[in-house]
C-alpha positions in Angstrom: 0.0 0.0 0.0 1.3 3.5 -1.0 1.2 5.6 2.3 1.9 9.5 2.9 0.9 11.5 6.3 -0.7 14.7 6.8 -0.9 17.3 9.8 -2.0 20.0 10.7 -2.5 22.2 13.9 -5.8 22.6 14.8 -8.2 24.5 17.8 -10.9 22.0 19.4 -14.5 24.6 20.1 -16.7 24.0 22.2 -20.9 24.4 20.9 -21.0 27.5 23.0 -17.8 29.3 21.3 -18.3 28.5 17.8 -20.4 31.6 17.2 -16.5 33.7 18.3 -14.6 32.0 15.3 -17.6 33.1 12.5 -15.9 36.4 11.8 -12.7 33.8 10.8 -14.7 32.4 8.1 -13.2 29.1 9.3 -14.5 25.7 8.5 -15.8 24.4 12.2 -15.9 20.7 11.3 -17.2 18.3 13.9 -15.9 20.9 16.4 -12.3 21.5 15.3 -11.0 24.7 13.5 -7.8 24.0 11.3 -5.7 27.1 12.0 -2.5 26.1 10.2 -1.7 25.0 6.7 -1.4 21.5 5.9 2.2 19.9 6.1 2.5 16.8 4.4 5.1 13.8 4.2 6.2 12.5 0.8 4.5 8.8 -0.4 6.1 5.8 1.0 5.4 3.0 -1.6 4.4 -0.7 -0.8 5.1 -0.1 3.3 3.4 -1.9 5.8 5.0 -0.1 8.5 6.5 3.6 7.0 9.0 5.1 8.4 10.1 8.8 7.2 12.0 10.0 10.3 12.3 13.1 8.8 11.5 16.8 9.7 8.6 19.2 8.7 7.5 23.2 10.3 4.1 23.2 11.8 2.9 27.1 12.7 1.0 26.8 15.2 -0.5 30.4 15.9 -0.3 32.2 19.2 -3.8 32.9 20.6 -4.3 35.3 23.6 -6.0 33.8 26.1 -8.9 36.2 26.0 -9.3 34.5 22.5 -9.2 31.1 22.8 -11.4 30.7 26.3 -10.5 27.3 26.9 -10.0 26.5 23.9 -7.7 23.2 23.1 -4.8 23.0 20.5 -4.6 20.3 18.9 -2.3 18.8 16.8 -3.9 16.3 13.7 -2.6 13.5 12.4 -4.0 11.8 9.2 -2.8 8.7 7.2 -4.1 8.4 3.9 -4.1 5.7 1.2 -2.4 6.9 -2.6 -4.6 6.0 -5.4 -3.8 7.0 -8.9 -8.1 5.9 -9.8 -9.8 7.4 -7.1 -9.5 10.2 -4.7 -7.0 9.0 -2.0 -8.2 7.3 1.2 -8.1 8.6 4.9 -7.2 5.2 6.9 -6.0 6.4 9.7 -6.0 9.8 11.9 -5.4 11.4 15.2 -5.6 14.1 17.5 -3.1 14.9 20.4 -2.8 18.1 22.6 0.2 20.2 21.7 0.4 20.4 25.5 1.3 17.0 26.0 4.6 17.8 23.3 8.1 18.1 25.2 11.0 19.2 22.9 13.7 16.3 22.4 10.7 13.2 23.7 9.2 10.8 21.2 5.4 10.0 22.2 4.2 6.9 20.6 0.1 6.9 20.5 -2.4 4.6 19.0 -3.3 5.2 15.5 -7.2 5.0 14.9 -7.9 3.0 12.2 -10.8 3.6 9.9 -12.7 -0.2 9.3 -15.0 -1.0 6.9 -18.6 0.3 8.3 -17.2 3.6 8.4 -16.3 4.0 12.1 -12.6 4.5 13.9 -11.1 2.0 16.1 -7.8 2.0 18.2 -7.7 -1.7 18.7 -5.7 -2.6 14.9 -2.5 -2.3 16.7 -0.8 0.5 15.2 0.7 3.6 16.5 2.2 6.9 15.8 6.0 8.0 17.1 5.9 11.7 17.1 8.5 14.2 18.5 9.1 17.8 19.0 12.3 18.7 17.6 14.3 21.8 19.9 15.0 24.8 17.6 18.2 24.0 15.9 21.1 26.1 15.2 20.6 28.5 11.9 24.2 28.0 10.3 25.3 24.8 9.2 28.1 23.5 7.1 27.3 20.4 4.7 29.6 18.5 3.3 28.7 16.2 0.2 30.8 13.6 -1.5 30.5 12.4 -4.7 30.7 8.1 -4.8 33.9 6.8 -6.1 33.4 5.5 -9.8 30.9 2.4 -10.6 30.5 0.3 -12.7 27.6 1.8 -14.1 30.2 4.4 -14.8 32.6 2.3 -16.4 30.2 0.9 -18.7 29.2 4.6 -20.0 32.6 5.8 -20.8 32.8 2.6 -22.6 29.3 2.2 -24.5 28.4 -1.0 -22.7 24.9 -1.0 -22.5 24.7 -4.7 -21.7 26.0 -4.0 -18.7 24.4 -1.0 -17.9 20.8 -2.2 -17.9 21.1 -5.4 -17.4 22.0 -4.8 -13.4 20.5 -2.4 -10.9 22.4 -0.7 -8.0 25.7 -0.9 -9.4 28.4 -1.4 -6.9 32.0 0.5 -6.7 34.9 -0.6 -9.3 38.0 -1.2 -8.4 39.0 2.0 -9.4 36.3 3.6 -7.1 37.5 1.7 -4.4 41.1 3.3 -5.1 39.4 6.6 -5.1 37.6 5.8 -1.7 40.7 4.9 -0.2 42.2 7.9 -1.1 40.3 10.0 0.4 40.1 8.0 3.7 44.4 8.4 3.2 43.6 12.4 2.8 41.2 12.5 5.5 43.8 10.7 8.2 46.4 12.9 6.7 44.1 16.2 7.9 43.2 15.0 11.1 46.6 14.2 12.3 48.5 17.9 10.5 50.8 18.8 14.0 51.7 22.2 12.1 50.7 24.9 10.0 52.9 23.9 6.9 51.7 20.7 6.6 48.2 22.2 7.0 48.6 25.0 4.1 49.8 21.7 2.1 45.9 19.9 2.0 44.4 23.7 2.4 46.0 27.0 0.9 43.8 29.6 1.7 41.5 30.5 5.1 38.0 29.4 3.3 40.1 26.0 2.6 41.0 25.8 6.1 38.1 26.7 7.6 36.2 24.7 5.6 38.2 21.7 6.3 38.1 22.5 9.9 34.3 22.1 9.6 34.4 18.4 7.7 37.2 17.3 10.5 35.0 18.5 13.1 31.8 16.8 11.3 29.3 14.9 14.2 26.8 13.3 11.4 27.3 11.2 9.1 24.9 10.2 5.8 24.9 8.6 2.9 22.1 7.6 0.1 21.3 4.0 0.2 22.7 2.9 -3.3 25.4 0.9 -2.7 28.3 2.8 -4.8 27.4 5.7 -2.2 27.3 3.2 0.7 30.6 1.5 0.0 32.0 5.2 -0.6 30.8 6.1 2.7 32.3 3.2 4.8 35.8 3.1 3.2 36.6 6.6 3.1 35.0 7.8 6.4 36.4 5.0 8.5 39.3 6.7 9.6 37.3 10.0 9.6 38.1 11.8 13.5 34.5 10.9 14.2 34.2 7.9 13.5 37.2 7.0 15.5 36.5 8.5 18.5 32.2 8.4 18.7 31.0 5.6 20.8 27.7 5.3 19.7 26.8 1.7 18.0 25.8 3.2 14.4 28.0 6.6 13.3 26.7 6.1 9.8 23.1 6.5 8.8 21.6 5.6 5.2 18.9 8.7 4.2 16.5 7.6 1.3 16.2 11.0 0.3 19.8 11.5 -0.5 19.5 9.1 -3.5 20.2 9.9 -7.3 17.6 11.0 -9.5 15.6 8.5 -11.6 15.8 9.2 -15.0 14.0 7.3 -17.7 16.1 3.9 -18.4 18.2 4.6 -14.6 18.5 1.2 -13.5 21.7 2.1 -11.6 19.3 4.1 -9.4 16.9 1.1 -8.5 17.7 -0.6 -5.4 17.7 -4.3 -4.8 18.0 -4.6 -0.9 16.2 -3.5 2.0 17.3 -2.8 5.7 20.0 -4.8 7.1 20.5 -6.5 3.3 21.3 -3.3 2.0 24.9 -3.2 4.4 25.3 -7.0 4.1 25.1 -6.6 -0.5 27.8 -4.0 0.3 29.8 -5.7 2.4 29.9 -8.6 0.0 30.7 -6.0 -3.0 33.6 -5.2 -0.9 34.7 -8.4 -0.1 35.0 -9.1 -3.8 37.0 -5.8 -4.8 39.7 -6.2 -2.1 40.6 -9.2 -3.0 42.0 -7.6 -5.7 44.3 -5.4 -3.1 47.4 -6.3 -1.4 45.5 -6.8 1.9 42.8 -8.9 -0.2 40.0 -9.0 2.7 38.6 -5.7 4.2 40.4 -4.1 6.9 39.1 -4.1 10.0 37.9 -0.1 10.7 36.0 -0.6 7.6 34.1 -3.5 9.2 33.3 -2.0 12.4 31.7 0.9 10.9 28.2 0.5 12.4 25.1 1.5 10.0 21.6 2.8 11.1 19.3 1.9 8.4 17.0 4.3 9.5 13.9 4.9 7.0 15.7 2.1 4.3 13.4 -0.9 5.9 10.7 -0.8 3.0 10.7 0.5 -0.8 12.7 3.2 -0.9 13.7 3.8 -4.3 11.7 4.7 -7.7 10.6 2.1 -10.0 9.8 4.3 -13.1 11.3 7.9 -13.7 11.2 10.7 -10.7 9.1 13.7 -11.8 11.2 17.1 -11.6 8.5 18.1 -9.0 9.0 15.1 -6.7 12.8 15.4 -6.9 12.5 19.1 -6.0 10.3 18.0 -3.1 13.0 15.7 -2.4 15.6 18.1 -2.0 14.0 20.2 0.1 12.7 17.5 2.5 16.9 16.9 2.6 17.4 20.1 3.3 14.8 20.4 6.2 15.6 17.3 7.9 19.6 19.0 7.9 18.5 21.7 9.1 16.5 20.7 12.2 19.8 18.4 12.9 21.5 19.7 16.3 25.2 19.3 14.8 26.3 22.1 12.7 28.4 20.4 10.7 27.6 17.4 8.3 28.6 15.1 5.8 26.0 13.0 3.2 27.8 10.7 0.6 25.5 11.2 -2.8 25.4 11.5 -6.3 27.1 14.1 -8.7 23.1 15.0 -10.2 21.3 15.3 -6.7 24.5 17.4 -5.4 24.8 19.5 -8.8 20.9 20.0 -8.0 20.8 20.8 -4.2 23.7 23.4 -5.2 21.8 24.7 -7.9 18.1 25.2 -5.9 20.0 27.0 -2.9 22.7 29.0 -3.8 22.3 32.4 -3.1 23.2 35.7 -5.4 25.8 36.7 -2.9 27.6 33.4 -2.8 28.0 33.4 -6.3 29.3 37.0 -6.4 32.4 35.9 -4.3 32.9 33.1 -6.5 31.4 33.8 -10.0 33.6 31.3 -12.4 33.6 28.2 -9.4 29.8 29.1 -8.9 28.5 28.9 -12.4 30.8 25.8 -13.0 29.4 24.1 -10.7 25.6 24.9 -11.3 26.3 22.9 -14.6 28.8 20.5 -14.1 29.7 17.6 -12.0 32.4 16.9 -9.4 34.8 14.1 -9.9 34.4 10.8 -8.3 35.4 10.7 -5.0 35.2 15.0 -4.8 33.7 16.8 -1.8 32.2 19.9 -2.0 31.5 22.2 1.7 28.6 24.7 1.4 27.7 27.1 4.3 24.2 27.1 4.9 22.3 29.7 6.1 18.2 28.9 7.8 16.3 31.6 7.5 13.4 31.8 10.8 10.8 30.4 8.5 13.1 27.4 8.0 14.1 28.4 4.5 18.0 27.2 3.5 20.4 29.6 1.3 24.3 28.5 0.9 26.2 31.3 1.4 29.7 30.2 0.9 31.2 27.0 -1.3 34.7 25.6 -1.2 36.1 22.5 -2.6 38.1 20.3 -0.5 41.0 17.6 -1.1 41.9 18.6 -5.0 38.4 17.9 -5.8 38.2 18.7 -9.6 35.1 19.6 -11.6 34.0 17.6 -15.0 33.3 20.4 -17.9 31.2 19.3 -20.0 32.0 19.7 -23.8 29.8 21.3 -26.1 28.4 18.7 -29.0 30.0 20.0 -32.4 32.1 22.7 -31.1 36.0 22.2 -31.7 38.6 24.2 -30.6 40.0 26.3 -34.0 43.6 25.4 -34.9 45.9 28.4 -35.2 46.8 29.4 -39.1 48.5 32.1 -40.6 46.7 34.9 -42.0 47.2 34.2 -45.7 45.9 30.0 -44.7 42.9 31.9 -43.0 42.0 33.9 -46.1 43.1 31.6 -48.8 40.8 29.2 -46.5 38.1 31.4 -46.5 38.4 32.2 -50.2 38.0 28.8 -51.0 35.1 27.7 -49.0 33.1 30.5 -50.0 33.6 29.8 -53.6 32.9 26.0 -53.4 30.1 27.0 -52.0 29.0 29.4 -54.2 29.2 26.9 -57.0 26.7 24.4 -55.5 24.0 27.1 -54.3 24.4 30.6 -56.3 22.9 33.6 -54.0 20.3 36.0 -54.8 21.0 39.0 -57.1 21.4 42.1 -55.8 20.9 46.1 -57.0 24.0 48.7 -56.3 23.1 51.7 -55.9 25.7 54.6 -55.7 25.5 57.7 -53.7 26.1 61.0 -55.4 28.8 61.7 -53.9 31.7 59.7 -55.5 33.4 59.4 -51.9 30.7 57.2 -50.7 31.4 53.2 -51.6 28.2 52.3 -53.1 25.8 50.5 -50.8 24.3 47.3 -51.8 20.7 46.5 -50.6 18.4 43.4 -51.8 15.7 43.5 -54.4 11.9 43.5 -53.0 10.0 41.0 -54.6 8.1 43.1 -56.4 11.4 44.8 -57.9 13.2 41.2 -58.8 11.0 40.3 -62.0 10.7 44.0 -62.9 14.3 45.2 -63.0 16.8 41.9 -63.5 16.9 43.0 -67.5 17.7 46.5 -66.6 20.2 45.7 -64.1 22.1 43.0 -66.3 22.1 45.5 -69.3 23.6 48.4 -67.0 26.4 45.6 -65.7 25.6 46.3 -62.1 24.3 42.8 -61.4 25.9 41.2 -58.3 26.1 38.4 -55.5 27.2 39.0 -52.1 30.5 37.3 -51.2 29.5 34.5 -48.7 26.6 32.4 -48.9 25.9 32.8 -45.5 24.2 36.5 -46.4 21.8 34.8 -48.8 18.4 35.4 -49.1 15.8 32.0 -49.3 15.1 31.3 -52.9 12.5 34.2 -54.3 8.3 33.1 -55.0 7.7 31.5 -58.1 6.8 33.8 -60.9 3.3 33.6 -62.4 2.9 33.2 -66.6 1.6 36.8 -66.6 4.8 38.3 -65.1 7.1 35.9 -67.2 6.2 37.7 -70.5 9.2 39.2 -71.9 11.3 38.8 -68.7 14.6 36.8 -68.9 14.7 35.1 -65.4 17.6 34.8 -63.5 17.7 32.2 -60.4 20.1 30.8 -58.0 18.8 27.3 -58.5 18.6 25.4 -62.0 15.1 24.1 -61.1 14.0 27.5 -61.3 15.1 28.8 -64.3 12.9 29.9 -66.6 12.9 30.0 -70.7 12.1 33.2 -72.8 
């Protein structure tokens, strides 16, 4: 069953009090008044127990107490069914007091279910894990990473489309496991810098270092549940300061929103694993790519990377192509759930389209004024396998992100795309150039002749004669008079020619000698 959630805040009235909110021109349904907008969770497909673990901004108005008279807020909770036929299905709802909400505590509350007659019932079993989330800090830094190269990859720089859609989720190559490891050598090398020198080595200028300040000092970790991002993830973060030093059981969490994009024919983007598979079909990816190493089995930080599979325990990927509006949808839920994040510094392994298109929707004017070649590179480019990429990101008090400031990090290049049918010109003399020129325009002229032109000549005999084209009206009439004065001519280079003239009638053929650019089109006396 396809599953999304709605809620909404929401004022419970009382008979006697109804007759205050009329000058609202509110809906009073069943004795509630909605008094916020409706904030809704994206569809989870096929789940049986959906999971999105993911934040959205409820305003909940502030009512004075001489308004509200008792009055109860309410927050409202609805589950509802996705049908593509019909209009889409309530099956669930509920109502809490915002009053029982403490910041940082998940309540878990029974979910009424609607059954078949038409009533609600609490006694299906299912509940509802909702949590306040404490305001979060408004500047992050976010750090994405770009998946070493694929196989998927691999098979596109080499036109193998056997190989590229006859497999989904394509795992890391072995030269994306190089890539990986890398990093994770650049990353150690960072953390442990004892001096300034060796620091001004990895970053030359302050944004480098601050920004690689931020990624050493990095408390959350991400990645998108594909397993080229996964794998990317595990290797290169192992030996990342965090890592090393946290305690907690899973220092690596898999996001579903932080997938690639589904394009039409994307079967690298289709997943084939859910939940704890997902970490075991990398592990055994890995298995099979070190054993092409020296150490040939995977070291043992790698290993004891814990995962959280978080919202990865049903379908989480697109079976046909992503609509631009749901991957814009997608991106902001991403940055949302970043935002309401406590840590102000994080890193999400992704894809070079999702990053190129999470820069692109929030970079700010300013950002790009600092930085305007690097800024519109990047808006339509991608970053090299294995790159990272730091934004600054600024939350707004309505929640809304803007990146600020960009850097690249660890000689993270940029992949320029090359224009289809442009070539670079080759340097020639100037005699080559014209002789070249000369040429062309006269092999030209050969196969299409131009359209005939009148000269006229100024009165004073300073002024180089300026050459204009015939109307239509004036080619018939005056070709005779223009051949028998000798001033008949054809502009130098075809590219200045006129499309072919309109077909003369038999009327206006009478006595006229026609002269035409094309041999279909010549006439006969």
């Amino acid at each position: 069953m396809d599953t999304y959630v709605v809620i909404k805040a929401c004022v419970a009235v009382k008979s006697k009090q109804r007759h205050i909110l009329r000058h609202l021109q509110t809906n009073i349904k069943n004795g509630v008044v909605q008094v916020s907008e409706d904030v809704a969770w994206p569809v989870k497909r096929q789940a049986t127990k959906p999971i999105w673990n993911s934040v959205r901004r409820v305003l909940v108005p502030q009512l004075s107490d001489e308004f509200r008279m008792g009055m109860k807020p309410l927050l409202f909770f609805q589950l509802f069914a996705k049908s593509n036929l019909i209009k889409d299905q309530e099956i669930g709802r509920l109502s809490v007091p915002l009053s029982k909400f403490k910041p940082g505590v998940a309540m878990s509350m029974p979910l009424a279910l609607k059954v078949s007659s038409g009533r609600w019932e609490t006694n299906g079993g299912c509940a509802v894990v909702l949590q306040q989330v404490n305001p979060p800090p408004r500047h992050k830094t976010v750090f994405f990473i770009r998946h070493g190269e694929s196989v998927w990859n691999e098979a596109q720089s080499n036109l193998d489309l056997g190989t590229m859609f006859s497999q989904t989720d394509h795992g890391l190559n072995q030269t994306g496991l190089m890539q990986a490891i890398a990093l994770q050598h650049k990353i150690k090398q960072a953390a442990e810098a004892d001096n300034l020198e060796e620091m001004k080595k990895l970053a030359p200028t302050e944004r480098h270092q601050k920004f690689l300040s931020a990624f050493l000092n990095s408390d959350s970790l991400f990645t998108s549940p594909l397993t080229r991002a996964l794998q990317t993830a595990m290797v290169s973060l192992a030996k990342h300061p965090f890592t090393v030093r946290s305690k907690r059981p899973n220092v690596l969490t898999l996001v579903s929103d932080a997938r690639e994009k589904r394009n039409l024919g994307g079967r690298d983007t289709q997943g084939q694993a859910l939940g704890q598979d997902i970490v075991d079909r990398a592990l055994r990816e890995l298995s099979r790519l070190f054993y092409g190493t020296p150490t040939r089995e995977i070291p043992p930080e790698i290993r004891k990377v814990g995962i959280n599979v978080n919202d990865c325990t049903q379908i989480w990927w697109n079976t046909n192509a992503e609509s631009a509006e749901r991957f814009v949808q997608r991106l902001d839920s991403l940055a949302m759930h970043l935002g309401y994040l406590q840590s102000t510094s994080i890193i999400v392994t992704s894809h070079s389209h999702f990053i190129r298109a999470f820069f692109k929707r929030f970079i700010s004017d300013r950002a790009v004024q600092q930085q305007p070649d690097l800024g519109s590179v990047l808006q339509s480019n991608l970053l090299s396998n294995g790159g990272v990429l730091g934004l600054d990101m600024e939350y707004s008090s309505a929640g809304v992100p803007s990146i600020s400031d960009f850097c690249l990090l660890f000689d993270t290049k940029v992949l320029i795309k090359k224009k289809k049918g442009v070539k670079s010109p080759k340097p020639r003399s100037s005699s080559s150039r014209s002789q070249g020129s000369h040429r062309r325009s006269s092999s030209v002229g050969r196969l299409a002749r131009p359209k005939p032109t009148r000269t006229e000549t100024s009165k004073s005999n300073n002024v180089t004669p300026k050459t204009r084209r015939l109307k239509p009206s004036e080619y018939l009439r005056g070709v005779d008079e223009e051949k028998s004065k000798g001033s008949l001519k054809y502009p130098p280079h075809p590219r200045e020619s006129p499309p072919p003239p309109p077909v003369p009638t038999k009327s206006s053929m009478r006595g006229t000698k026609v002269i035409s650019s094309s041999p279909k089109n010549v006439g006969r006396n």
